[in-house]
Steps between C-alpha positions, in 0.01 A plus 500: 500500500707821572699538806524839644722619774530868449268764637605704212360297250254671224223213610541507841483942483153433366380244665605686841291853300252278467448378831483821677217644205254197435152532481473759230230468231586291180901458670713195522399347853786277740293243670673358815504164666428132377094569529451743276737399254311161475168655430591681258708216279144335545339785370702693275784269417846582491612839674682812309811369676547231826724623803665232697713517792806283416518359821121376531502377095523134706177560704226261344250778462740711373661225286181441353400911411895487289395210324177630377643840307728508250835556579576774280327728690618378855775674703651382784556748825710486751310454845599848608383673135167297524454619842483885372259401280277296761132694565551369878843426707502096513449524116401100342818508256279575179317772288362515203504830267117507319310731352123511572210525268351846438153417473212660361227583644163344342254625318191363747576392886236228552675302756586526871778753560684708735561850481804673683454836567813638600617265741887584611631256711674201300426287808145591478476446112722205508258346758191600310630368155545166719107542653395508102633210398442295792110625473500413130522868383656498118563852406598800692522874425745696692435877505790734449668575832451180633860310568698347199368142466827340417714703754715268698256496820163451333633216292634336849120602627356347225657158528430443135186604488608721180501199313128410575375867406475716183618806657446900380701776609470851481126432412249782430239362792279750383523489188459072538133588614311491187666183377391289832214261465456408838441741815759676627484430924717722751618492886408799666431646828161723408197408350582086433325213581635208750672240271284236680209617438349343170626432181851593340512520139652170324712724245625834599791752479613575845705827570661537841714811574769690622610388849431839636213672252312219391313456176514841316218653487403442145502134490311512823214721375475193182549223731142288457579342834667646834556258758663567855661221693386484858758533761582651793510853478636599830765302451659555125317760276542323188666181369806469315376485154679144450311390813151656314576331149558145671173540672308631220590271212525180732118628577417528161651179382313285807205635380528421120593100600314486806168767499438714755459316814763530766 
């Protein structure tokens, strides 16, 4: 494994580059921290290249990420180098350089989804690429303008979620709407029905929107289903739209294993 010491190294240049432009479409990706790094040797295998901190490489979790790539493509940072690279400042002493799967988008939907429609908080996609996991969800579109999903603070959002998901970016969501199979069911404000009140399609696309706007009006006029959540009014407006997802699929997904009643 290579030792570096120098900021002026070629490799540590690009890594540092890197770091400050991740997330873009199709680009190599630095994931951060002992987590993430597992999941994806689970998933993928062996990383693009393995970033240690020199000082951690004892750590037993750490100890056990250098042992499981190949040492050819393993450097060696000093702790204050692989501190400029960390996403957060008490950085976990390792990062992985990957490159995600493009994916493309299939012929026929016929399976539960989620749609993204523009959603521009990291946080708030992070959190809602964790919801779809955790509610079984297996493929999500995300709609151009909605955050980067492998920028540095949706993948610490996510906690690894990415791994459990076949994930589209820059997707066409209208132009998705002839190839879906199921019913395509939207949040909204006007004109929906109360969540609780009857039955919630088994297999669906769902398409929650942009923290401010909402579903766009296009995908709302083809939603099937509109469902509003009831809350207080007088108190909040709306929900946050991580806060709506976890509601709606967790309602959806009680219903398919336990019926209707409440």
């Amino acid at each position: 494994m290579k030792h570096i010491s120098s900021r002026d190294n070629p490799a540590v240049k690009a890594l540092a580059k890197l770091a400050c432009t991740a997330g873009k479409r199709g680009a190599p990706v630095l994931l951060d921290g002992v987590h993430l790094c597992q999941a994806w040797l689970q998933h993928y295998g062996a990383p693009d290249q393995a970033i240690f901190d020199v000082e951690r490489l004892s750590q037993p979790d750490i100890a056990a990420l250098a042992a499981a790539v190949p040492e050819a493509s393993s450097l060696a940072l000093d702790a204050r180098l692989m501190q400029s690279l960390a996403s957060v400042e008490s950085g976990q002493g390792v990062a992985f350089l990957v490159t995600p799967q493009v994916l493309p988008v299939p012929p026929v939907v016929d399976e539960n989804c989620v749609l993204f429609d523009r959603i521009q908080d990291p946080g708030n996609v992070g959190t809602l690429l964790r919801t779809c996991a955790a509610a079984g969800i297996k493929r999500v579109f995300l709609a151009t303008g909605t955050a980067a999903a492998w920028s540095p603070k949706v993948l610490r959002s996510g906690q690894g979620a990415h791994f459990a998901l076949a994930i589209h970016e820059h997707a066409d969501l209208t132009a998705l709407l002839p190839r879906l199979q199921v019913p395509l069911v939207a949040t909204s404000l006007d004109g929906a029905r109360d969540l609780y009140e009857g039955r919630l399609p088994e297999r669906c696309a769902w398409v929650f929107g942009h923290e401010g706007q909402g579903v766009a009006a296009e995908l709302l006029a083809a939603a099937k289903l509109k469902v509003l959540i009831p809350h207080d009014a007088v108190a909040v407006e709306s929900l946050n739209v991580g806060a709506a997802a976890a509601i709606c699929l967790f309602e959806q997904r009680r219903q398919a294993l336990h019926g209707s009643r409440r």
